[in-house]
C-alpha positions as CSV (number, residue, x, y, z in Angstrom):
1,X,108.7,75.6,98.8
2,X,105.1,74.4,99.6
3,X,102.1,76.5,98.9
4,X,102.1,79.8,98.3
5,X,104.3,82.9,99.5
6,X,102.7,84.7,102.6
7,X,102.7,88.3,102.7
8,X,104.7,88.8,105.6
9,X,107.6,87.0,103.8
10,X,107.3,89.7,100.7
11,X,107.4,92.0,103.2
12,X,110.8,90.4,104.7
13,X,112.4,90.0,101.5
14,X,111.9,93.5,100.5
15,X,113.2,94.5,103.6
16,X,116.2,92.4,102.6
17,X,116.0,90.5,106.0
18,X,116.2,87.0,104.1
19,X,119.1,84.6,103.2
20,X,119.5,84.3,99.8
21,X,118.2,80.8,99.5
22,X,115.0,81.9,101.0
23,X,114.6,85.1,98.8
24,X,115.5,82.8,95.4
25,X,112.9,80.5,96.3
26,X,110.0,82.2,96.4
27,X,111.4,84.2,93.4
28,X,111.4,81.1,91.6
29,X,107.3,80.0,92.9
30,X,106.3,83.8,91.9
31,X,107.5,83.2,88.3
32,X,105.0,80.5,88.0
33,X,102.6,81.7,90.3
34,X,100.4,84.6,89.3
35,X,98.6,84.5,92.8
36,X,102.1,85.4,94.5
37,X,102.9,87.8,92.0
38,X,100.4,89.5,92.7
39,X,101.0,89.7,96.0
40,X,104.3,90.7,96.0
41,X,103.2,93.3,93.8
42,X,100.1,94.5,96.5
43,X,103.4,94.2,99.3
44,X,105.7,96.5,97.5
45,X,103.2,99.0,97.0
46,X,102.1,99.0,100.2
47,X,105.6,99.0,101.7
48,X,106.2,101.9,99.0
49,X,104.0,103.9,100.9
50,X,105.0,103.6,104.3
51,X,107.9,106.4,103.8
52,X,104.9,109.0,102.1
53,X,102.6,108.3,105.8
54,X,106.0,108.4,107.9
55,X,106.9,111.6,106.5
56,X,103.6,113.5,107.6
57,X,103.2,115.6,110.4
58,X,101.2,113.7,113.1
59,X,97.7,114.9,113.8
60,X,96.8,117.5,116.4
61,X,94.4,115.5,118.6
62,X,92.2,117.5,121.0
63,X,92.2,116.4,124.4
64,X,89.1,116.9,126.9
C-alpha cells in the first residue's frame, strides 16, 4: 500500500465489499498509522449512523 487509506475505501471495507487482500492491507497501514485510524474510526461512525437517519420518517415538505 502507498500513502494513506481514503475514506471511500473504509467505507468499502466496512461494507465488506473488499477481497481479503485489500481489507488486510490497509488493516495492516492503520496499525501504524494514527492518521488512518482515525479515519476509519470518523467512517464507522458515520456509517453507524446511516441506519438511525434511514429509519426516520421523511419530512412533510409544503408545496406552493
Amino acid at each position: 500500500m502507498i500513502g494513506h487509506v481514503p475514506p471511500h475505501r473504509w467505507a468499502d471495507a466496512l461494507a465488506g465489499t473488499l477481497v481479503a487482500a485489500e481489507r488486510d492491507a490497509i488493516e495492516r497501514h492503520a496499525a501504524r498509522c494514527l492518521r488512518c485510524q482515525k479515519a476509519r474510526e470518523r467512517v464507522k461512525r458515520a456509517t453507524g449512523s446511516f441506519g438511525a437517519i434511514g429509519a426516520q420518517a421523511a419530512p412533510e415538505l409544503p408545496w406552493d
